[in-house]
N, C-alpha and C positions, 0 to 999 in steps of 0.2 A: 711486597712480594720480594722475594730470595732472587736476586740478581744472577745465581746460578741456576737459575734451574732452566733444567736441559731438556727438548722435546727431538726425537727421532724420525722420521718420517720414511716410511719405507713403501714406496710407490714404484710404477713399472716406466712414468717418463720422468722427466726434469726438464722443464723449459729454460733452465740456467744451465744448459750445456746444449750445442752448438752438437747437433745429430740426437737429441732427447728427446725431443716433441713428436708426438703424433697429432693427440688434440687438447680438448681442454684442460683433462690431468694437467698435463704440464706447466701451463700458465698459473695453478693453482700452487702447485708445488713448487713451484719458481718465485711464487709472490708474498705467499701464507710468509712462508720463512722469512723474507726480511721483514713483514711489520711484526710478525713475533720479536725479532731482532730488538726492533724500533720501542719493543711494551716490555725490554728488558730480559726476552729470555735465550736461551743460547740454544741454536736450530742446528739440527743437521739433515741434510737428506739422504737416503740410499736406494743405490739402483743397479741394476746390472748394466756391466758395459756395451753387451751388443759386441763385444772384438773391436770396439774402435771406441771408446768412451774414456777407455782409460789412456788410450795414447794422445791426447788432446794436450799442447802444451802446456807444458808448468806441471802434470801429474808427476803424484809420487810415490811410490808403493809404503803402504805403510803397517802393515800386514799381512802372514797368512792363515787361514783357517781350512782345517780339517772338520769334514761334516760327512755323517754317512747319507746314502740314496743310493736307490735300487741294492740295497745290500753290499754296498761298498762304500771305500773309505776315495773319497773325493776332497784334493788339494783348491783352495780358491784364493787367487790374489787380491788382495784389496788394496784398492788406488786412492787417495785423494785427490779432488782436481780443480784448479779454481773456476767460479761459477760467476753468473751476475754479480752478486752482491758478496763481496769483505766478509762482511758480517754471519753470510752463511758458510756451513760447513756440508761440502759436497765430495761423496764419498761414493763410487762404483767397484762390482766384484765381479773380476774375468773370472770365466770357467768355456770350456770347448761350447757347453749345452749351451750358453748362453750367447753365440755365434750359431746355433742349429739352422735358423732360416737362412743363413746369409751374415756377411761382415754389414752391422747398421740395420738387420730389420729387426724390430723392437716384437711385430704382433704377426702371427705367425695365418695363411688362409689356410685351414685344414679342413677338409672333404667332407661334406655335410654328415652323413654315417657317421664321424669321428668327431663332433665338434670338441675345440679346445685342448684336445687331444696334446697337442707338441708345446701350445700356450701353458698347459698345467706341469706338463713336465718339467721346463723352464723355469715357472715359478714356485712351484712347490721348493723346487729345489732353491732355490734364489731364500724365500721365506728361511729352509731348515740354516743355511748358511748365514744369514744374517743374525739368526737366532743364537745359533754357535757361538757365532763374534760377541754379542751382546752378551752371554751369559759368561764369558771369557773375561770379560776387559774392568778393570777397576773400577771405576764409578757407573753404574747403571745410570739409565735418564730417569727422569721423574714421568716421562709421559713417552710413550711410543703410539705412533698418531699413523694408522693404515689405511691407504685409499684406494677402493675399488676391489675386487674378488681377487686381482695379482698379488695382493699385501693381505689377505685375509688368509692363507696358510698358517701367516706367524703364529694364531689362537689355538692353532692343536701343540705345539711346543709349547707355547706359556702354562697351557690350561693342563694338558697332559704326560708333558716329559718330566720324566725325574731327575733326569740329565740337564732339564733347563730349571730347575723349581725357585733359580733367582728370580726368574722376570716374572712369579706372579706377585713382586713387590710394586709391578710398575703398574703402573694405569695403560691401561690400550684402549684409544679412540679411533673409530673407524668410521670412515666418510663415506657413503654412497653418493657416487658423482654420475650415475647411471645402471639404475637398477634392475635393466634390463639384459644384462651382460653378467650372468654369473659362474659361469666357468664351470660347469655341472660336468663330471667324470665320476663313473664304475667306483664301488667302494673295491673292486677285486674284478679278476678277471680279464685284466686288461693289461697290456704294458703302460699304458697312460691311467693307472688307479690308483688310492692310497694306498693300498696290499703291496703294491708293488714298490711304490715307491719309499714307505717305509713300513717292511714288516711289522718291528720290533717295536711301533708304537700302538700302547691300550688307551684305547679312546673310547667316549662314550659314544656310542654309536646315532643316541638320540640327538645331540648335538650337533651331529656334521653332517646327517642326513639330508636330501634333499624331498620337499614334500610333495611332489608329483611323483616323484619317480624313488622311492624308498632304498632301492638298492643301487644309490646314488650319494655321492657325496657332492655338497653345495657348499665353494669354501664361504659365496655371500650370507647365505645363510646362518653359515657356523657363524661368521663374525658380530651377524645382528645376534645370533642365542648367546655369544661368550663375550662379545666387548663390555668394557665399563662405561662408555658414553660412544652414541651413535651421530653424525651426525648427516644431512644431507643439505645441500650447498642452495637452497632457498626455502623459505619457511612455508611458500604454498606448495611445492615438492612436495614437503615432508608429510603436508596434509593427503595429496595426491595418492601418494602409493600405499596410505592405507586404505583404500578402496581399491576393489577387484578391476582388473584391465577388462574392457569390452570392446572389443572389438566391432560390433554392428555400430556401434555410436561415435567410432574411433578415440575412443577416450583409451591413454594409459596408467596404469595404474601402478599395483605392487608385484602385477609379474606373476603373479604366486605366495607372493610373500608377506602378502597384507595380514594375515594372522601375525607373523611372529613383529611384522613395523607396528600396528595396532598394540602389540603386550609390551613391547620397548615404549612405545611412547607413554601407554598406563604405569611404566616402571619409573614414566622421568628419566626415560637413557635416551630418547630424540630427540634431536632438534634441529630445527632449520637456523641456518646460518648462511646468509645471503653472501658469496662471492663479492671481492670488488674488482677494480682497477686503479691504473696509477693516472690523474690528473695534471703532473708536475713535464706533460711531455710538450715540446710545443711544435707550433704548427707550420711546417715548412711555408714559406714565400715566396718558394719558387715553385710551386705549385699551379700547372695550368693545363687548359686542355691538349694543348700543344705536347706537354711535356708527357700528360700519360697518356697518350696516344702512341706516342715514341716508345713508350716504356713497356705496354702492350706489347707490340709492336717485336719491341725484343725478346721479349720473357716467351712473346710465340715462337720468335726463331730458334730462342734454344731449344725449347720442347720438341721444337720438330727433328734437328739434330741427334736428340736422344730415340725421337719415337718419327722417324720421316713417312713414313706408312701411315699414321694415325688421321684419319679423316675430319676428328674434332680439330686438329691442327690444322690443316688446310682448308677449313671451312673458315676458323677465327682469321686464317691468315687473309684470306681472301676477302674477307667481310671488314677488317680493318683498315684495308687497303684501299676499300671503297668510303669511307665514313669522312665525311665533311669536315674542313679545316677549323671551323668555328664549336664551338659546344653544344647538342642539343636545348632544345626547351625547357626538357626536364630529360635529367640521367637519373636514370631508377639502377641499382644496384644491390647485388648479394653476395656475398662471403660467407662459404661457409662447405659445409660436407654435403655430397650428394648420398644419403643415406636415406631409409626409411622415416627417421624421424625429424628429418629436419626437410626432407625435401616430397614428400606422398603429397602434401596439398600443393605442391607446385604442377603436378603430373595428372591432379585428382580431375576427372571430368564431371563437367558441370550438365544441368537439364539438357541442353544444349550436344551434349557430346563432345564439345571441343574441353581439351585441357586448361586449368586455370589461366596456367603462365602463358599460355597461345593466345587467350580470351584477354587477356591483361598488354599485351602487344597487340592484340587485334585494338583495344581501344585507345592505346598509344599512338598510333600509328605515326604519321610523318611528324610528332609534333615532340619525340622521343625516341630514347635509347635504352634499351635495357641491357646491363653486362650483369654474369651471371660468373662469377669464376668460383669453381669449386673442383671436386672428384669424390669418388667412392665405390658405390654399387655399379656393374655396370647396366640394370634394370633404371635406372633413374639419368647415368651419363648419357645412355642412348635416347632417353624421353625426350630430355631435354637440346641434347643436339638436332630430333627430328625437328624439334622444333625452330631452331637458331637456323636448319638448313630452308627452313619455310617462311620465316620470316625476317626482313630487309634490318627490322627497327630490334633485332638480340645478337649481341655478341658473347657465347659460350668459351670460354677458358676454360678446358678441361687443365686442371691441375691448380696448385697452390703457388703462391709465392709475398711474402712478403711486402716484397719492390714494391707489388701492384696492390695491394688490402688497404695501405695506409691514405695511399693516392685515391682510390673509392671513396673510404670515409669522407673521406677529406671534400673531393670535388662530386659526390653523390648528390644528390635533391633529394632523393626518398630512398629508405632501405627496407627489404624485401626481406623477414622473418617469419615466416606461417610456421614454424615446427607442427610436430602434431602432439609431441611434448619437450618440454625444454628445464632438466634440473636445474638451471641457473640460467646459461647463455652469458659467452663476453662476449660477443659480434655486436648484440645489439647495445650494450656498453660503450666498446669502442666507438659507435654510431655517436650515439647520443653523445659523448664527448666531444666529437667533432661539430656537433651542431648540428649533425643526420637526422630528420625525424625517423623514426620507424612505422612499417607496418607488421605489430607482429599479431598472432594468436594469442588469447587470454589464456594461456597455462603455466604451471610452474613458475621461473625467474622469471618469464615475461609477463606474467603479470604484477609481479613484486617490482618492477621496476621504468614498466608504459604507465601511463596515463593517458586515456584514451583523450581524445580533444585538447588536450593540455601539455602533454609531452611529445604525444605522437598519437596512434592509430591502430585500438585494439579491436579486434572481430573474434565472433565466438560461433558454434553452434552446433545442432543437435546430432550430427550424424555426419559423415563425409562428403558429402551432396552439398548438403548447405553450411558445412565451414569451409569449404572451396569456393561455394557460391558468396559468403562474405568476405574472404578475403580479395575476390575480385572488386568489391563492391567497396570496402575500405578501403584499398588501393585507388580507386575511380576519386572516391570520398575526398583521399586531399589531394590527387591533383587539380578536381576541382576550386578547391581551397587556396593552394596555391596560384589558381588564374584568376580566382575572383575575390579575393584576400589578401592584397600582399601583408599587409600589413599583422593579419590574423595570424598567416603563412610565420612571416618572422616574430613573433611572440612563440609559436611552437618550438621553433628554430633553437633562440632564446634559451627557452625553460628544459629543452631537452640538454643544452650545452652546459646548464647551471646545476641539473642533476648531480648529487655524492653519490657515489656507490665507491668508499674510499676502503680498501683495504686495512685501514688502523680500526677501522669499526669492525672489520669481522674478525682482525686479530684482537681485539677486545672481549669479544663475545664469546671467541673462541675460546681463551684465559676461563673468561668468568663461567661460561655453562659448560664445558668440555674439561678440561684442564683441572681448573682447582676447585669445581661442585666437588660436596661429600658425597662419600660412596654411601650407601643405601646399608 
């Protein structure tokens, strides 16, 4: 392999910059890059600043570029900045649009009527600018690597502009990291549509349509009909979303879009490529129950500082305050988004009527702890606090923080994963690194990387009723295991800590099926 060759990454977070993350994006586009690094090939990422990305110390402007949108000619800064990793090349582009929500909000909540609405305008625009740069600059890459509907713009300049007709030398591979999010906007019509946004481009129109709604532009869509290789971040995913989403069964699937993942895949353009993590981290010592009780403890007082009103705040406050100096029996734990897809079987009611996670604390009771820290909807933030305000044995952490995610893994007994689908998942990673067993659902990344009985604790089933009702039931499963097993208990423990899921293997994979497969 050519020790230069160059791969682009053009996504909406970076987890190698310090205000980049929202969710899992990040950590992928923060990690990919340095084991591509590591297999010899030369990474960059790009992304827009947010109004604060590029003032991050040590940036340095290193260009500017002129691109048109909404029929005008638009100046855009480009910064380099340093990231994680030496080795990567991390690069963000100020423009006013891309401060629209606020200085630092990456994803914009726009009014159901209008979904994506100020999201597309942002990145459409971000796409035509990066495009610009790329077709401007001396050496093209060998591979421009797009992740998610915000990097799927780039395919109408590659595939359609005259003005860009270099980059149809490069390879474009596009990741779906969640194929339920695809940024569907008015082909015309609208201040938020492709008409508007760039008259002067002739595009084919069967291309970038979307298939529900025809007079619709879908940039996911465009990217599965125009990329050179697709791919989706775990191999039972990629099987997933060629079959139709059904809702009565709660199964998800392709969204819509299982026709055109079904023709990619008969084309040999998908493939699953399983996410990894970094194993080289190691495990703090001063690690106790003492210590993140304290840590709680503070990360609530700051929350409350920012939000003193907030009820989740003064329920965790008051609930910590109360919690016994020694460590429960078993500490059950979650990390993670309170969304539809990671947290409906947490809130799902069972034959019974009561909610999973109630039903799962109801058989906890004084013999455990259950910490839940996450945020999101607030249909699911409120589920789950009626719950934490009804029961003695939950403390809810409405919000994120680091401090506290690593201290869970870490001093957790069982980790609490039911998505209702899950492209990959790193929580249950991080888990298992730690020595966490899991309980998650058999879909997607989690089943590419539980083993039920052996690793940890998978449940499945036919309908929302009763994958509620097993993930109660799996949950029961190894706490029991755990009082009548030690020994069983730490062989789980064991083989879940001993799991690879190494990122030099998906940056290999990625090389080999992505990158340097012949074109067709």
């Amino acid at each position: 392999m050519n020790s230069a060759q160059k791969v682009v990454f053009i996504a909406a977070e970076n987890g190698a910059l310090p205000g980049g993350k929202v969710g899992g994006v990040a950590d992928v586009v923060r990690d990919l890059p340095a084991a591509l690094a590591e297999q010899g090939w030369t990474p960059m990422v790009v992304t827009p600043a947010y109004g604060i990305l590029h003032k991050l110390p040590g940036s340095k402007q290193i260009a500017t570029v002129s691109t048109k949108f909404n029929d005008d000619e638009h100046k855009v800064g480009i910064w380099q900045v340093p990231g994680s990793f030496d080795a990567v090349v991390n690069v963000v582009f100020d423009h006013d649009l891309f401060r629209a929500n606020g200085v630092g909000v990456i994803y914009a909540g726009d009014e159901p009527e209008r979904p994506y609405a100020t999201d597309a305008n942002k990145f459409a625009f971000f796409c035509s600018a990066v495009a610009t740069w790329l077709q401007q600059s001396e050496d093209l890459p060998d591979v421009v690597h797009l992740h998610d509907w915000h990097a799927a713009f780039y395919c109408l300049f590659e595939k359609f502009s005259d003005e860009h007709r270099r980059l149809r030398d490069v390879r474009t591979v596009f990741t779906i990291h969640n194929v339920s999010y695809q940024g569907i906007r008015p082909l015309q019509g609208d201040k938020s549509s492709l008409q508007n946004w760039f008259p002067e481009l002739q595009y084919d129109e069967e291309s970038v349509r979307d298939i529900v709604y025809p007079e619709c532009i879908n940039p996911m869509a465009t990217a599965i009909r125009l990329a050179d290789r697709i791919s989706t971040v775990s191999p039972t995913y990629a099987l997933e979303i060629g079959t139709a989403s059904n809702p009565d069964t709660g199964f998800v699937g392709g969204e819509g879009l299982e026709s055109l993942l079904v023709a990619a895949t008969k084309e040999g353009r998908l493939t699953g490529v399983l996410n990894g993590c970094y194993y080289d981290c190691p495990i703090s010592s001063q690690l106790d129950w003492k210590a993140l009780l304290a840590a709680m403890k503070q990360q609530v007082s700051e929350w409350r500082v920012r939000d003193p009103s907030s009820n989740a705040h003064i329920i965790a406050e008051q609930r910590l305050g109360s919690l016994p100096r020694r460590k429960p029996k078993h500490l059950l734990v979650s990390v993670g988004r309170l969304v539809a897809q990671k947290a409906t079987l947490f809130v799902a009611p069972l034959a019974n009527g009561r909610a999973a996670l109630q039903q799962i604390a109801d058989d906890l009771g004084d013999s455990g702890l259950l910490i839940v820290l996450g945020s999101g909807e607030s249909k699911y933030e409120d589920a789950v606090l009626e719950i934490a305000e009804n029961a003695d044995n939950v403390v809810f952490l409405k919000g994120y923080s680091e401090n506290l995610a690593d201290p869970l893994y870490e001093l957790g007994d069982l980790f609490l994963m039911p998505s209702s689908f899950e492209p990959c998942g790193i929580s249950q990673l991080l888990a298992m690194r730690a020595g966490l067993p899991c309980v998650v659902h058999g879909v997607g990344g989690l089943l590419d990387t539980v083993e039920d009985g052996v690793s940890g604790f998978v449940f499945s089933g036919e309908n929302l009723t009763s994958q509620a009702s097993e993930f109660v039931a799996a949950t029961a499963r190894a706490l029991r295991l755990r009082d009548s097993d030690p020994d069983g208990w730490q062989n789980i423990c064991d083989n879940a800590s001993r799991q690879r899921f190494d990122w030099s293997s998906s940056a290999r994979k990625t090389i080999q099926v992505l990158y340097e497969a012949k074109h067709d």
